[in-house]
C-alpha positions as CSV (number, residue, x, y, z in Angstrom):
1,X,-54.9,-150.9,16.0
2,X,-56.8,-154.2,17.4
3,X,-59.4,-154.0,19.7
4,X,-58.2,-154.3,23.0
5,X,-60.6,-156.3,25.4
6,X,-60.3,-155.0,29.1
7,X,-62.1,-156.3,31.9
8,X,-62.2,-152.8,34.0
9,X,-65.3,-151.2,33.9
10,X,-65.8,-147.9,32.9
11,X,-66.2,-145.7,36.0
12,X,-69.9,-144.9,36.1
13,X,-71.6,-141.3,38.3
14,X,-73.3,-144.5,40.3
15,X,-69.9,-145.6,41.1
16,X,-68.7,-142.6,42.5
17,X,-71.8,-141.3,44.3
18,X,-71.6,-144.9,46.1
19,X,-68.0,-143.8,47.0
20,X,-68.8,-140.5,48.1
21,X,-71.2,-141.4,50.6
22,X,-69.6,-144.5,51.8
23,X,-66.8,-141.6,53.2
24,X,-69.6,-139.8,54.7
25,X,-70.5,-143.0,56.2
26,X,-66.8,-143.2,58.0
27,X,-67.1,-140.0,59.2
28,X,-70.4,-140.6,60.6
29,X,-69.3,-144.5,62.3
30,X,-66.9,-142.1,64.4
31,X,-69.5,-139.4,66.1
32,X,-72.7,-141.6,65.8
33,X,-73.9,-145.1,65.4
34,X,-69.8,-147.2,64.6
35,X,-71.7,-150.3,63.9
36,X,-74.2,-149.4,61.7
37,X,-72.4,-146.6,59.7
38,X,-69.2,-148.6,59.4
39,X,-71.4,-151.4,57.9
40,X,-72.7,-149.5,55.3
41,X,-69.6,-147.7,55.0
42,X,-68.0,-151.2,54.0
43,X,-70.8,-152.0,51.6
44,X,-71.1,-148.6,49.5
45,X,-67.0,-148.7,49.4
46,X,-66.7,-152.1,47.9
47,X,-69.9,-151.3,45.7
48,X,-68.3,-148.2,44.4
49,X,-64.8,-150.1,43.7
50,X,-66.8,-153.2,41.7
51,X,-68.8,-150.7,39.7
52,X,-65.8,-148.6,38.4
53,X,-64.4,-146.0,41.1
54,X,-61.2,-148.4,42.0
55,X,-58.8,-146.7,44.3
56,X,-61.7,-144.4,45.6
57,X,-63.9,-147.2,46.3
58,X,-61.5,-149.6,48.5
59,X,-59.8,-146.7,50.7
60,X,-63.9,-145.6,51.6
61,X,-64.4,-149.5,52.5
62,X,-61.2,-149.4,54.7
63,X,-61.7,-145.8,55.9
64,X,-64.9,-147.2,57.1
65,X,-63.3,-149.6,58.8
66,X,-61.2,-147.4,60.8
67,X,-64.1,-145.3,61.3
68,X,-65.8,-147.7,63.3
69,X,-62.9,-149.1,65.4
70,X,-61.9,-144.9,66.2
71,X,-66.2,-144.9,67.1
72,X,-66.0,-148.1,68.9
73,X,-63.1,-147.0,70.8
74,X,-64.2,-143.4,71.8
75,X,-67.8,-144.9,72.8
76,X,-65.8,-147.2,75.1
77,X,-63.7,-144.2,76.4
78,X,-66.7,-142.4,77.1
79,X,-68.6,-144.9,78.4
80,X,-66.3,-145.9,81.3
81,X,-65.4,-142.8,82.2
C-alpha cells in the first residue's frame, strides 16, 4: 500500500486533558464566575480540538458557551430578584 499523507493529528493525552477540563470549565461558568470560566472554557475546547481530540474538543468550546449564557442568565435572575 502507499503512504497515505493525512493532515489530522494524532490525538495526543495533552489534547484530551485540554478537553476534559475545558467541560469542567462549563460547568463551573454556570455556578461561579460565567465570564471568566466560559472564556477559558472556549479556549481549552478549541485547544483540545486543534491538537487532536476533534468532536470532544468543539462540543467543550460550545458547551462552554452555553455554560456561560445559562450563568449569565441565572446571575441576572438572581440578581433582580
Amino acid at each position: 500500500m502507499a503512504d497515505m499523507h493525512t493532515t489530522a493529528r494524532p490525538r495526543s493525552n495533552a489534547a484530551r486533558i485540554c478537553t476534559i477540563v475545558g467541560f469542567v470549565f462549563a460547568a463551573l461558568a454556570i455556578f461561579v464566575s460565567p465570564l471568566i470560566f466560559g472564556v477559558l472554557g472556549v479556549i481549552l475546547g478549541v485547544v483540545g480540538a486543534v491538537l487532536g481530540d476533534k468532536p470532544l474538543g468543539w462540543y467543550a468550546a460550545a458547551a462552554s458557551v452555553v455554560g456561560a449564557v445559562i450563568g449569565i442568565a441565572l446571575a441576572a435572575a438572581i440578581l433582580n430578584n
